[in-house]
C-alpha positions, 0 to 999 in steps of 0.5 A, spaced: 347 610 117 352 616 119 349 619 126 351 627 126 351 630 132 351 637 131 352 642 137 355 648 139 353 655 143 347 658 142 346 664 137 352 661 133 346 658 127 346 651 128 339 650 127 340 653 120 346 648 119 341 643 120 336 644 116 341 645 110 343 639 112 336 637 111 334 640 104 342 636 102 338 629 105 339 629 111 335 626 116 334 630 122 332 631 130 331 637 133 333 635 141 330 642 143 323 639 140 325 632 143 325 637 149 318 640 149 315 633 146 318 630 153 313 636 157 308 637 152 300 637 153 297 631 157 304 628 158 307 625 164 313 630 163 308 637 164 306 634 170 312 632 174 313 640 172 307 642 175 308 639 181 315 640 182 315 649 179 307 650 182 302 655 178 308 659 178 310 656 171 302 655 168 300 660 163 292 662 163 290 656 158 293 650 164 299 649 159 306 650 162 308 658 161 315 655 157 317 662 157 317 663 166 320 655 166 326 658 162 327 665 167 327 659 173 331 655 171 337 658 168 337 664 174 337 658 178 341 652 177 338 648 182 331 649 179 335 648 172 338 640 174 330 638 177 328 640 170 333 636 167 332 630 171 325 631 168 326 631 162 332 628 160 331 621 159 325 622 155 329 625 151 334 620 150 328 616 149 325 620 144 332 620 141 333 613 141 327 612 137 327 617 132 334 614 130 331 607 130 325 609 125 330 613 121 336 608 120 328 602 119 327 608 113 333 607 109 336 613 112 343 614 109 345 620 114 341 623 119 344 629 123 341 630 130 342 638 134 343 636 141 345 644 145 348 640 150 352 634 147 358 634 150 355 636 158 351 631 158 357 626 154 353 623 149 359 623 144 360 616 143 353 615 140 354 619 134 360 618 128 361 625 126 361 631 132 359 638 128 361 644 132 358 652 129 360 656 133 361 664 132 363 671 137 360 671 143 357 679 141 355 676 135 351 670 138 348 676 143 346 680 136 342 675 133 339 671 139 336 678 142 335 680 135 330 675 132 328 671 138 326 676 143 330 675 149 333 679 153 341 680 154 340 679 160 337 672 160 342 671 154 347 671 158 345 666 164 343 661 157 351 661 155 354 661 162 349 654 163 353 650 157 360 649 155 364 655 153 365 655 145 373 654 145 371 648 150 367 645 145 370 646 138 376 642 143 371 635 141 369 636 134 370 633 129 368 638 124 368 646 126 363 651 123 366 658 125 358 663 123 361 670 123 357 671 116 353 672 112 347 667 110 351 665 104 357 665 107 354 660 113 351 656 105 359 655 103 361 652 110 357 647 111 356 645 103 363 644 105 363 639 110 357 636 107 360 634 100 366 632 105 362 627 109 358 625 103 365 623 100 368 618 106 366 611 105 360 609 108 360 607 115 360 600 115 366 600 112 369 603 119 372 599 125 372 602 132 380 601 135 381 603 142 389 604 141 392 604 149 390 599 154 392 595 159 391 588 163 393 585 169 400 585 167 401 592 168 403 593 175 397 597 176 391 594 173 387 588 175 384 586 169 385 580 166 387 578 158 380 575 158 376 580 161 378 585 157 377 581 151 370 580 153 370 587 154 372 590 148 368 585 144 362 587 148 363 595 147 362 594 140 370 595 138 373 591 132 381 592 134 384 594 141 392 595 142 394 592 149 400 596 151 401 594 159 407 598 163 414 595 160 411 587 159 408 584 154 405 578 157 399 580 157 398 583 150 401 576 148 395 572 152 390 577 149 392 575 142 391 567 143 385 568 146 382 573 140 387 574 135 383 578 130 382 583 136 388 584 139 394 588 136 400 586 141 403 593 143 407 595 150 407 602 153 415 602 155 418 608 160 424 611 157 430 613 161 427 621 160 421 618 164 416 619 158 412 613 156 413 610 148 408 605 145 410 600 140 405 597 136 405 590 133 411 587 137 413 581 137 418 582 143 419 585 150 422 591 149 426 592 156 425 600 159 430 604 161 433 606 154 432 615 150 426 616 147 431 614 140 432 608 143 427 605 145 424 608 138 430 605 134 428 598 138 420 598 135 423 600 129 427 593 128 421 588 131 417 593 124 412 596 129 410 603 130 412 608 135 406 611 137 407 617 143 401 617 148 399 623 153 404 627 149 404 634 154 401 630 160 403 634 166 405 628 170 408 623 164 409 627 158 414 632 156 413 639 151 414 641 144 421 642 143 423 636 145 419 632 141 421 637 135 427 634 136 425 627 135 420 627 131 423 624 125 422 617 130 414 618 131 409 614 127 403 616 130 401 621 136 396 620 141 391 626 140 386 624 146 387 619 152 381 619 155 385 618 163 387 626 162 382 631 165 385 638 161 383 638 154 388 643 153 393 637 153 389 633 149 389 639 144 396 641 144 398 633 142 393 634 136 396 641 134 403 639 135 402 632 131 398 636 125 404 641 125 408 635 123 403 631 118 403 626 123 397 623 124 393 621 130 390 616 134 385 615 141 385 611 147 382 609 153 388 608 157 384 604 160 387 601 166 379 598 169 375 594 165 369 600 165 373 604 161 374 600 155 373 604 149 372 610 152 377 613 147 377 610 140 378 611 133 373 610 127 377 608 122 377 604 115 379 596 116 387 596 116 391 589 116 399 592 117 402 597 120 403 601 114 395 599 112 393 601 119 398 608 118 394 610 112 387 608 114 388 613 120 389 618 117 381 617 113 379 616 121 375 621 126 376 621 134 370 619 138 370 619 146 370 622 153 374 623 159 374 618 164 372 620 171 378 622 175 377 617 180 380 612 175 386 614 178 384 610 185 383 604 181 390 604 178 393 606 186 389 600 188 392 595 184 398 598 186 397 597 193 394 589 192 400 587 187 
């Protein structure tokens, strides 16, 4: 079964997308609908509301005034976060038993509207990330137009939730809604006959491309632990790339060889960090980028560029178009970096040169394992693994910016 999650700003057409989606097979979940079920008549969600909001928000007939909620909550943040704490993990309830039923059903395909996937970081709990999004006075027209709200509260609506830009920056397809409905129609029969071409998703690994383990200078994991880890968060494969060591990858791989691809983050003489994927031997730091490139082309691994236009240990695009001749793949989501423009940058630059992109959790505590991963077809080599990659799809969420403490304290223990 695939798991859509279909988001993006209010007005942009989602709830159209979905139910063209639903007339082509879909199965489909509505989350604003898990939402009112959550606070409906005689549950224990309109209670809790009642309690904490007063008379204030029930209307004549006893029932919650959704209207006078919705003028409290997104005029005061404060009163918007109560709300969700109420009614969220219902939700997430609701969903997860929807999605159950759908997938003991038969369902091949559902897709679920979620307004606030990536604000509430649920992207790991779908395979394909949709985004409709259109302009700002467009999405004020239509939400003021046929839905009867003011411009005012439009406003305080879109100022609660991730900027369009912010979110098409996570999508795996983007649908841009400036037409007309046949225009819309096209679009998303466009995405549509696209997912129903790719192969069924249990043909798909999950691959963690950059992680590390206590032969790093600054992780703590051991070999086994992060064994243990990837295995139980769901991954198929795992590239254990540690600082200028190979050690640990080496350890991994005895303890799973089907898990592990042996790999080694190496500092080049320019201060940037290369990845190379299935090695055989240590590769020694301290070499150009084209040296260090030159000597994981001869052990026939692959030259993967990670965090490429990181503040602190990347470079920029004129340097890499110098060297592009020497890179296999680039690393278009890492999930230790907090700007998602440095991110997006690596999947502009890497497009521009056909190059094809991978993820990574760069996970340096055992809690960050497969926080970044690719879902791509089963591969068996490099050059498999090169073609599979092009086939798969990103999925993930930046870890917390306190991972970096972890990383500083295993510096200071070591």
């Amino acid at each position: 079964m695939i798991r859509l999650g279909l988001t993006g700003t209010i007005g942009a057409g989602k709830t159209s997308v979905a139910r063209l989606f639903e007339g082509w097979g879909a199965h489909r979940i509505d989350a604003d609908a898990l939402a009112r079920e959550a606070i409906d008549a005689g549950t224990a969600g309109e209670a809790a509301v009642i309690r904490l909001f007063g008379s204030t928000v029930v209307a004549p007939d006893g029932r919650i005034d959704r209207a006078a909620l919705r003028t409290i909550v997104f005029t005061d943040p404060e009163a918007r976060e109560a709300l969700e704490s109420i009614v969220h993990p219902e939700v997430d309830r609701l969903r997860a038993a929807r999605l159950a039923d759908a997938e003991r059903q038969g369902a091949d395909v559902v897709v679920v509207e979620v307004p606030l996937l990536f604000e509430k970081a649920v992207e790991s709990d779908f395979d394909v990330l949709i985004v409709v999004d259109a302009p700002l006075d467009l999405r004020r027209r239509r939400v003021t137009a046929e839905r009867g709200l003011s411009g005012e509260m439009f406003d305080a609506i879109n100022a609660a939730q991730w900027s369009g830009e912010r979110k098409r920056r996570g999508a795996t397809c983007v649908l841009w809604n400036d037409g007309d409905l046949a225009d819309l129609h096209a679009k998303a029969r466009a995405i549509w006959e696209e997912l129903s071409a790719a192969p069924p998703l249990t043909s798909f690994w999950s691959v963690d491309l950059h992680t590390h383990t206590s032969a790093s200078h600054d992780c703590l994991s051991s070999p086994a632990d992060v064994v243990r880890q990837a295995r139980e968060c769901g991954l198929d494969r795992i590239a254990v790339t540690d600082h200028d060591e190979i050690d640990g990858a080496l350890e991994a791989k005895e303890l799973d060889p089907e898990l592990v691809i042996v790999g080694e983050e190496v500092r080049t003489s320019e201060g940037l960090d290369l990845i190379g994927l299935w090695l055989e031997r240590r590769i020694p730091p301290g070499g150009t980028f084209r040296e260090v490139a030159e000597a994981i082309h001869d052990q026939q691994g692959l030259v993967y560029v990670p965090h490429p236009f990181d503040g602190r240990r990347g470079t920029d695009e004129p340097f890499l178009d110098g060297l592009v001749d020497c890179v296999d793949v680039v690393e278009a989501f890492n999930a230790r970096i907090h700007d998602g423009d440095r991110n997006a940058r690596a999947a502009t630059w890497a497009r521009r040169h056909g190059l094809p992109i991978g993820a990574g959790s760069d996970a340096h505590t055992l809690r960050e394992i497969g926080r970044s991963r690719v879902v791509m077809p089963p591969f068996t080599d490099p050059p498999s693994f090169l073609a599979s990659l092009r086939g798969g799809r990103i999925q993930g969420r930046a870890s917390s910016p306190l991972v970096h403490l972890a990383s500083t304290w295993a510096k200071l223990r070591k």
